[in-house]
C-alpha positions as a printed NumPy array, in Angstrom:
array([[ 47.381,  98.653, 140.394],
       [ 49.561, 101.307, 138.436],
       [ 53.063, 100.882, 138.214],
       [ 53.822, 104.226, 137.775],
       [ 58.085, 105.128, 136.454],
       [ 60.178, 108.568, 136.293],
       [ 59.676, 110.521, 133.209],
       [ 59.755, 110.163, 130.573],
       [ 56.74 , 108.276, 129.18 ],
       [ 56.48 , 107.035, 125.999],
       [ 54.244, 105.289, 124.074],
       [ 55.166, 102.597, 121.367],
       [ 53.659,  99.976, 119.329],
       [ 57.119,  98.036, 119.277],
       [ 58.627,  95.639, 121.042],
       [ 61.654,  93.078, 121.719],
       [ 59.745,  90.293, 119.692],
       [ 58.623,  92.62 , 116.739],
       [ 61.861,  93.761, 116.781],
       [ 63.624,  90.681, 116.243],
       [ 61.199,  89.022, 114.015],
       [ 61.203,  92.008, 111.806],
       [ 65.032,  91.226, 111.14 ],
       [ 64.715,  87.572, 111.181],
       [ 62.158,  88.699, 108.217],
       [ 65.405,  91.137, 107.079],
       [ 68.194,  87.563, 106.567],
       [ 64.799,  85.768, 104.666],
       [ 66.39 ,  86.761, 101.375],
       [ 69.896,  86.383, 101.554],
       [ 69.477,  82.804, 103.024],
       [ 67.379,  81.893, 100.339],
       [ 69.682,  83.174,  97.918],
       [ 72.693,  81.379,  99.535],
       [ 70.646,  78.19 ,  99.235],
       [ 70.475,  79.268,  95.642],
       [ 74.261,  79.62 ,  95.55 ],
       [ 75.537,  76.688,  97.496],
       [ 72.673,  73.987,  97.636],
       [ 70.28 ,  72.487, 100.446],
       [ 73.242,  72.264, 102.761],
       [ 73.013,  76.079, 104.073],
       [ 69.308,  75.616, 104.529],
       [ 70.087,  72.363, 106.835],
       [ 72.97 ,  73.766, 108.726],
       [ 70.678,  77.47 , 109.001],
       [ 67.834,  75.147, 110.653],
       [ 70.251,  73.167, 112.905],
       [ 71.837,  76.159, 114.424],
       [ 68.097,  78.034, 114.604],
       [ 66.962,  75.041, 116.735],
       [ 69.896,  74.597, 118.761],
       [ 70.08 ,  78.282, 119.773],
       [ 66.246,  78.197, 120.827],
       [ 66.923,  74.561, 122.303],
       [ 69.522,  76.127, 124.791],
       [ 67.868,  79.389, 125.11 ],
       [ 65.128,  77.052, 126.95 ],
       [ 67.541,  74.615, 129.013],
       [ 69.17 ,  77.672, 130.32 ],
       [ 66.877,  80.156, 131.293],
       [ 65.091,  76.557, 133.062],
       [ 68.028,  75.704, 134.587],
       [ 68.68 ,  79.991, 135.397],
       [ 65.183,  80.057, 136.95 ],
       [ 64.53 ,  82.316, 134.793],
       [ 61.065,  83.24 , 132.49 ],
       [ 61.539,  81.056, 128.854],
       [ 61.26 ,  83.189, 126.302],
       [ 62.38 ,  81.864, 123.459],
       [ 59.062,  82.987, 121.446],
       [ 60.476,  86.754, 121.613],
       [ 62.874,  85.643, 118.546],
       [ 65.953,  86.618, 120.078],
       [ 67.591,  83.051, 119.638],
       [ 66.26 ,  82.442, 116.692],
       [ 67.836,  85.596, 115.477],
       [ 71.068,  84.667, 116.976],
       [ 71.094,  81.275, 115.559],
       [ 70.421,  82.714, 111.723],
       [ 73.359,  84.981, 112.542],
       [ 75.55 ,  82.305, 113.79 ],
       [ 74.628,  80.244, 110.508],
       [ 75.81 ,  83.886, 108.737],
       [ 79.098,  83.291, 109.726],
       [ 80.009,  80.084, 108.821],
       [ 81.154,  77.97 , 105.746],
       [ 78.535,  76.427, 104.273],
       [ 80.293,  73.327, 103.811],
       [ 80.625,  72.674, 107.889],
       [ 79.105,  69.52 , 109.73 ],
       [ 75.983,  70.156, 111.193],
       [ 77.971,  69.565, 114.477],
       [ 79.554,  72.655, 114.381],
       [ 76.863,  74.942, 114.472],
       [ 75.031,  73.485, 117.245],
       [ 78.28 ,  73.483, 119.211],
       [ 78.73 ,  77.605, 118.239],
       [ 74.853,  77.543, 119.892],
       [ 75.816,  76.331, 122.94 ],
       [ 78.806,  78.97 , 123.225],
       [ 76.677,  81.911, 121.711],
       [ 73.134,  81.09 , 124.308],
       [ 74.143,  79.754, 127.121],
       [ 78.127,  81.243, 127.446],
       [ 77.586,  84.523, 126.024],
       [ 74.014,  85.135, 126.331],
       [ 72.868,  84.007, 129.688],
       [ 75.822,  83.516, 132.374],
       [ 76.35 ,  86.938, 131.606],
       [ 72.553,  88.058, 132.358],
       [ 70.504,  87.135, 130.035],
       [ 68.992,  89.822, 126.934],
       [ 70.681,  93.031, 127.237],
       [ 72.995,  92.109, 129.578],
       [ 75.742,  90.38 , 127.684],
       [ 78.782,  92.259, 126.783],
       [ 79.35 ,  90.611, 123.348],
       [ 77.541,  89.767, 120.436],
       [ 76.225,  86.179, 121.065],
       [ 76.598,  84.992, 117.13 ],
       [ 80.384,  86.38 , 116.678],
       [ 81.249,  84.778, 120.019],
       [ 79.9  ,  81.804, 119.029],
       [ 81.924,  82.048, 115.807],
       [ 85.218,  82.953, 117.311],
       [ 84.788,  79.862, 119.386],
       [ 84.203,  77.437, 116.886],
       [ 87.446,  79.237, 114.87 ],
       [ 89.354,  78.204, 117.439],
       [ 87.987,  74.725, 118.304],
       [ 87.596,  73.694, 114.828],
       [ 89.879,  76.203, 112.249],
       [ 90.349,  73.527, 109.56 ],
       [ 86.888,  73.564, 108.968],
       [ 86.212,  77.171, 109.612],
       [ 88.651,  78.337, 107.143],
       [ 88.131,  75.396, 104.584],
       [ 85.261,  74.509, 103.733],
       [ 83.87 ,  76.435, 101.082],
       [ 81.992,  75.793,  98.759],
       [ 81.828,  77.483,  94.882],
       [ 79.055,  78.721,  93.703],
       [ 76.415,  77.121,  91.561],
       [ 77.711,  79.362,  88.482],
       [ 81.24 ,  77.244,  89.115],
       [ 79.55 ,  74.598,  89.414],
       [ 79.35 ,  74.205,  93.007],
       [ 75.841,  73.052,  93.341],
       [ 75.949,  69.788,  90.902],
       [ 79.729,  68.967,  92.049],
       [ 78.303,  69.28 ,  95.79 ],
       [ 75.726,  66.542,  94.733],
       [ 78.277,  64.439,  92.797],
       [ 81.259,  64.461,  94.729],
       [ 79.634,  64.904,  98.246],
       [ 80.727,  67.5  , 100.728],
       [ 84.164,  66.896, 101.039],
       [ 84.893,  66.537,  97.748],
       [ 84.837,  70.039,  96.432],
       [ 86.394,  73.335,  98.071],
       [ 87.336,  77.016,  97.034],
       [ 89.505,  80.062,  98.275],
       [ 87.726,  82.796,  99.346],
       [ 88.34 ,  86.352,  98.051],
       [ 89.717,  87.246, 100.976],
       [ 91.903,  84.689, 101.148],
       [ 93.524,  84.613,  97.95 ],
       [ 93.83 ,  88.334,  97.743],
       [ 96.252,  87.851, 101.677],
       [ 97.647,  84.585, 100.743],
       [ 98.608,  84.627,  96.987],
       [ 98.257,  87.922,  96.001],
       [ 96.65 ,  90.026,  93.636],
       [ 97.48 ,  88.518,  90.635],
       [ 96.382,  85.142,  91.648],
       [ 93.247,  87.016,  92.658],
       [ 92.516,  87.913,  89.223],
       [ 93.408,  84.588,  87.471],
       [ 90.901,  82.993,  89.942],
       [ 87.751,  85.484,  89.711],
       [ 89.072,  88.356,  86.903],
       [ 90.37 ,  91.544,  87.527],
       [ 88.423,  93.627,  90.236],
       [ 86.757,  96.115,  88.019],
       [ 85.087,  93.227,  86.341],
       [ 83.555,  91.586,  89.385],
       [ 82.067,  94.187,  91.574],
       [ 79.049,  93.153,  89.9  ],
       [ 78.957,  89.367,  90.4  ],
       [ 80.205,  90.183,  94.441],
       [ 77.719,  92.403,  94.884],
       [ 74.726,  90.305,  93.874],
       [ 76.292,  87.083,  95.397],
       [ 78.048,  84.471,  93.179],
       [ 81.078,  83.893,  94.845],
       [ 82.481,  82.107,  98.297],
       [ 82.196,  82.26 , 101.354],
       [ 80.369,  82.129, 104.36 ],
       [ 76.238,  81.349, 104.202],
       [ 75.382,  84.899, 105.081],
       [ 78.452,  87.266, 103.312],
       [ 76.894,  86.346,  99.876],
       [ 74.662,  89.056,  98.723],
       [ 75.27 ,  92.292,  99.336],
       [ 73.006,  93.729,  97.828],
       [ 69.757,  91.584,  99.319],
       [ 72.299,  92.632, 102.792],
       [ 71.852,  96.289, 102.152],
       [ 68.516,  96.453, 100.897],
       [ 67.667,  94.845, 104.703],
       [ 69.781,  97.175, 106.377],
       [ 67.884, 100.101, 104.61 ],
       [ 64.425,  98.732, 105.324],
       [ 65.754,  98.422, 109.489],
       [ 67.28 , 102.2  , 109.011],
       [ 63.198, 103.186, 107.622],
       [ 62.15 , 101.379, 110.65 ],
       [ 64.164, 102.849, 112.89 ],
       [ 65.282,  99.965, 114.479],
       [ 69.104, 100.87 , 113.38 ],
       [ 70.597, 104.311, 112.278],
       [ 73.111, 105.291, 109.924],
       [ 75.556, 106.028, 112.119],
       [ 77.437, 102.641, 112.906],
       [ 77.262, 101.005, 108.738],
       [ 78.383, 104.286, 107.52 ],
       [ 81.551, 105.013, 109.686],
       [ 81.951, 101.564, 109.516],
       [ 82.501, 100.541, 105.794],
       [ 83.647, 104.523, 105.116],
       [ 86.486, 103.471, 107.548],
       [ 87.37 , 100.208, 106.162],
       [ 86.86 , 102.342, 102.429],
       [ 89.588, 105.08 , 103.111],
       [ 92.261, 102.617, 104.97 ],
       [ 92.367,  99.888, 102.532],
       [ 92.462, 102.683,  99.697],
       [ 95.515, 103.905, 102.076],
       [ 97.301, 101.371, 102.827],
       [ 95.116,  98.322, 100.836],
       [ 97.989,  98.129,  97.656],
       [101.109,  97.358,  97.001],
       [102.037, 101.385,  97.061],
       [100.11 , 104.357,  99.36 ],
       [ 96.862, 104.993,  98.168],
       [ 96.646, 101.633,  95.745],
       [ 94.103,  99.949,  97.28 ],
       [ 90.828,  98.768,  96.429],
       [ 88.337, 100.777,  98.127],
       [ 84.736,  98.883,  96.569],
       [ 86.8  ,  96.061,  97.149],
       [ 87.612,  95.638, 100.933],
       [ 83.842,  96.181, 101.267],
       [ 82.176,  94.004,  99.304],
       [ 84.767,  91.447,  99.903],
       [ 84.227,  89.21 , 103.499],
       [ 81.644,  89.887, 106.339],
       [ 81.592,  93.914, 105.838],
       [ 78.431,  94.692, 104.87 ],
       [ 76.893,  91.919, 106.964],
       [ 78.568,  93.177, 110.173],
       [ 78.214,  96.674, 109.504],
       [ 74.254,  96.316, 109.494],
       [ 73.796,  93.044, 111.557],
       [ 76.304,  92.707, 113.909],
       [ 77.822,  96.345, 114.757],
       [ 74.028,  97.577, 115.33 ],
       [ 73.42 ,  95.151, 117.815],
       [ 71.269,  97.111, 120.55 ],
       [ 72.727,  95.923, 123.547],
       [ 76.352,  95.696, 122.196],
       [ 76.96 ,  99.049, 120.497],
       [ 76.585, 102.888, 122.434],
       [ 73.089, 104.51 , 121.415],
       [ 74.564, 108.083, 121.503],
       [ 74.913, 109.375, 117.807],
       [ 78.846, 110.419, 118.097],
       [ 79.704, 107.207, 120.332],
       [ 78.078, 105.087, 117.563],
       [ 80.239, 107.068, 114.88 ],
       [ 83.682, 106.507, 117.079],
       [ 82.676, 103.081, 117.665],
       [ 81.814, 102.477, 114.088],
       [ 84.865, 103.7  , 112.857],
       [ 86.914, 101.515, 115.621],
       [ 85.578,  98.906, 114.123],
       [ 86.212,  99.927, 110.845],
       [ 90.174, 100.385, 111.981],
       [ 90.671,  97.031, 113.095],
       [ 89.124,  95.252, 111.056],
       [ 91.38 ,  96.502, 108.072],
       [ 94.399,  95.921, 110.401],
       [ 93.48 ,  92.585, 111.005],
       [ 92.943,  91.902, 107.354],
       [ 96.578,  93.421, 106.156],
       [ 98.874,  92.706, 109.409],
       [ 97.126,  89.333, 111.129],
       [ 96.885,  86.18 , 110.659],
       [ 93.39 ,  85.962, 109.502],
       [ 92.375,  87.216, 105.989],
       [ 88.332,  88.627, 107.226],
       [ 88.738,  90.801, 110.988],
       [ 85.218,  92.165, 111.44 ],
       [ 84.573,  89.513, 113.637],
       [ 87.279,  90.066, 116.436],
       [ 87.132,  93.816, 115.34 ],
       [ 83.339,  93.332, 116.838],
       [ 84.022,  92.116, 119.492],
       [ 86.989,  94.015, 120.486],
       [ 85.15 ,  96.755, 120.282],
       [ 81.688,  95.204, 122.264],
       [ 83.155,  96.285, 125.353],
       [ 84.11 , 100.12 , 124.811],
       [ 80.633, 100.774, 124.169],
       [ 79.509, 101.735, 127.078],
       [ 82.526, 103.715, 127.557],
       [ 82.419, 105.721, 124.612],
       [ 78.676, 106.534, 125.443],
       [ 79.931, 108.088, 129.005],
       [ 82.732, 109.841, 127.05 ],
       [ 80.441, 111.503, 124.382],
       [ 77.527, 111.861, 126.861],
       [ 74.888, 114.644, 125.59 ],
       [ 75.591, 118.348, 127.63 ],
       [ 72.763, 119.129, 130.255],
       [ 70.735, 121.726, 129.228],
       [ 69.717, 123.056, 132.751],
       [ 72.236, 124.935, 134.764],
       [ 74.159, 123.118, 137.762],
       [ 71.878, 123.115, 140.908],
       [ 72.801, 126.348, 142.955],
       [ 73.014, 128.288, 139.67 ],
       [ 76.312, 128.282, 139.055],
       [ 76.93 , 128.961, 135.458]])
């Protein structure tokens, strides 16, 4: 029997699972080079929260009635993301307690794939901010160049903790920025590639980008969201970023936290963000806005995440606002 729909038809080779084993494939690198960075410990607390997302992707959609899925690499992909966004010096508790939140609260109560309002992985990570913030805002690690890796091994996981950029830069101040990692011009470098702290997934921009680019080829993701994004958080911490108008650090504020991570990982997200080209721009730059007033006037010193999520919601509404003009005439012909 044909199941026959409305036009129109297209034909594709792609599909949910390709899709989200293609970026699983994308977050290979930069988890490889975090383990790299920090030690085994991101690798173990990566698998943990892999498992546990596909572990409660199962119970629930059993206990929902619903079809199991959990081959189509949706949880997987959320529990990778969920590892992103974390210190790497956490318990592996913690991660399989953000899986819970991100599958079963965030994911399936609220439908199921493409149904949820908010991106599973940064509700997940708000969550576990809130029910665990010691942890969540202390346990870094430094990097193997500091000597991170070897004191890990020596001193054990509680023995050794950093600042991260972010951190210092909202807490202390520029100056004790520089005496801790040099003077800005000097590091872009070093932040770019990924030698410096803070969470398992924010490392490597570079490896980050290069992922992004290959999805943009693709076609899975377009330009649109990353660009307004970072070009937003760009032009407002140069505004406002400094201790006078216009003295910020631009290259900075965006290599600096979860920017380029969110702005191709977590802003793209299909079913969270509008898929109209000017809604995606708006929302992008929304985004962009609040996470930079987070970052100067909050209490937290990264904002993408809440700026996400904050912004999950209004997708849907900006696509109805910036809906595409019909091209046929009203019916009755009424021009």
């Amino acid at each position: 029997m044909w199941n026959v729909s409305v036009s129109p038809h297209v034909r594709s080779s792609e599909s949910v699972e390709k899709i989200m084993w293609t970026v699983v494939a994308c977050l290979v690198p930069p988890l490889l080079l975090s383990v790299f960075v920090f030690g085994i410990q991101v690798l173990l607390i990566t698998a943990v929260s892999v498992l546990s997302c596909m572990a409660v992707e199962a119970v629930s959609q059993k206990a929902l009635g619903r079809p199991i899925s959990v081959r189509d690499g949706s949880a997987a992909l959320t529990g990778i993301l969920l590892a992103f966004v974390i210190p790497p010096g956490v318990s592996f508790l913690i991660p399989a307690l953000g899986a819970v939140m991100a599958i079963y609260i965030g994911k399936h109560l609220l439908g199921g794939l493409g149904y949820n309002i908010f991106n599973p992985a940064l509700l997940g990570r708000s969550f576990l901010l809130a029910t665990f913030p010691v942890a969540m805002t202390s346990a870094w690690l430094p990097p193997m160049t500091d000597g991170g890796l070897f004191a890990y091994f020596a001193a054990g996981i509680d023995g050794v903790s950093t600042a991260t950029p972010l951190a210092v830069m909202k807490e202390q101040g520029m100056e004790a920025f520089r005496q801790m990692f040099g003077a800005p011009s000097e590091i872009y470098g070093s932040f770019f590639l990924g030698l410096r702290p803070g969470c398992i997934g924010e490392t490597s921009g570079l490896l980050i980008v290069l992922g992004g680019l290959y999805l943009m080829y693709r076609r899975y993701i377009t330009w649109h969201i990353p660009v307004s994004l970072l070009g937003t958080i760009a032009l407002l911490s140069w505004l406002f970023g400094g201790e006078s108008l216009f003295g910020g650090d631009p290259l900075l504020a965006v290599l600096t936290g979860g920017a380029l991570l969110g702005a191709f990982y977590m802003a793209t997200d299909y079913v969270t963000s509008p898929s109209g080209k000017t809604a995606q721009l708006v929302y992008g730059a929304g985004i962009g806005a609040l996470t930079v007033l987070i970052r100067l006037k909050g209490g937290y010193p990264e904002g993408i995440c809440y700026a996400i999520l904050l912004m999950n919601p209004l997708s849907s509404v900006l696509d109805g606002w910036f809906k595409p003009k019909r091209f046929a005439p009203p019916v009755g012909g009424e021009k």
